[in-house]
C-alpha positions as CSV (number, residue, x, y, z in Angstrom):
1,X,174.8,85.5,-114.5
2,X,173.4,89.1,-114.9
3,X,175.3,91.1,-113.0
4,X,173.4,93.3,-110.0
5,X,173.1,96.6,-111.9
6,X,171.6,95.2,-115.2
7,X,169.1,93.5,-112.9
8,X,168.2,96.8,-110.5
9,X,168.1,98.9,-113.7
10,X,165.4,96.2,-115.2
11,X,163.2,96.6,-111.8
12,X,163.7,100.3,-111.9
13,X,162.7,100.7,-115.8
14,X,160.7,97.4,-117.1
15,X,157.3,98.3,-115.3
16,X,155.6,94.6,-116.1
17,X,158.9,92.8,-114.4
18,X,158.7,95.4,-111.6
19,X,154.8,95.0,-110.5
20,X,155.9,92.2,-107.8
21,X,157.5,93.0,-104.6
22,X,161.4,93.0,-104.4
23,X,163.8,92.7,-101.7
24,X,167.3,92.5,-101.4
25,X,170.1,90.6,-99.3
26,X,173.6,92.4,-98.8
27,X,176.1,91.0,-96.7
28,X,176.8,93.1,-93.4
29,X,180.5,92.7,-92.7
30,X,180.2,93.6,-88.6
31,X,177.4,91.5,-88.1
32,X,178.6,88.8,-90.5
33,X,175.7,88.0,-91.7
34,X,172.8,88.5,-95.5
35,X,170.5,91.6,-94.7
36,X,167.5,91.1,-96.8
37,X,165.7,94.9,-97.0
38,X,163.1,95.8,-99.1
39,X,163.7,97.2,-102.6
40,X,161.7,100.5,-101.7
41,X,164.5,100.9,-98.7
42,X,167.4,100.8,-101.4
43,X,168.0,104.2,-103.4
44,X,170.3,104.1,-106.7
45,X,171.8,107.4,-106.7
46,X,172.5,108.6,-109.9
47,X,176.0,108.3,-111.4
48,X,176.8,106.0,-108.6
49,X,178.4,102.6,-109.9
50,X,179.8,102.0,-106.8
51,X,177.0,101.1,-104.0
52,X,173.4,101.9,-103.1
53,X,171.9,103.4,-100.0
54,X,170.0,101.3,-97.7
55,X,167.9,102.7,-94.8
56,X,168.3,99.7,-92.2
57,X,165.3,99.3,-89.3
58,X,166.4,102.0,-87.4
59,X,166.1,104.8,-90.1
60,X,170.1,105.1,-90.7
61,X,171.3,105.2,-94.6
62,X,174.0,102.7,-95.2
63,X,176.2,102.9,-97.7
64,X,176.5,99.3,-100.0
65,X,178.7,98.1,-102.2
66,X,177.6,96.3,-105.4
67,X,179.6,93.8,-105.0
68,X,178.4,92.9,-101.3
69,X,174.5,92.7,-102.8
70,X,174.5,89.0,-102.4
71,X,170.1,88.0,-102.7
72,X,167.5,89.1,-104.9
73,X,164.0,88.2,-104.1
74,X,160.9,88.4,-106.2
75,X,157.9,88.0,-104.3
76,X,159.3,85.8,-102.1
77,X,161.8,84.0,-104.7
78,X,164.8,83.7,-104.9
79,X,165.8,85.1,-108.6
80,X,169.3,86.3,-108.3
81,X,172.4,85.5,-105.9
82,X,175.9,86.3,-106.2
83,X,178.3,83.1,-106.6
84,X,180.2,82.8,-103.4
């Protein structure tokens, strides 16, 4: 499986892979449940190998794990989820 980074670093770069629209699923702990956000709502900071910031619905940055990215989509498909 390609891990999560490889795969957000290929959207972010590869410009012919990227020209679809992307979302991702992360697993909210409190809620207990997959958030799926759109890509344009998660920022990569750089020099982070830790997590990504997500902006949820109500405007507030979330700090998320790697490791608790669990769905990619690709305009609409499912390309990429994290073996449970």
């Amino acid at each position: 499986m390609t891990p999560i980074r490889q795969l957000l670093n290929r959207i972010r770069w590869d410009r012919q892979y990227a020209d679809a629209a992307f979302r991702i699923g992360y697993y909210d702990r409190v809620d207990d449940t997959i958030i799926v956000v759109p890509l344009s709502e998660v920022v990569q900071e750089p020099g982070d190998s830790f997590a990504v910031r997500v902006l949820d619905n109500d405007g507030v940055s979330h700090l998320v794990p790697y490791h608790r990215i669990r769905e990619v989509y690709r305009d609409e498909e499912l390309i990429w989820q994290r073996g449970r």
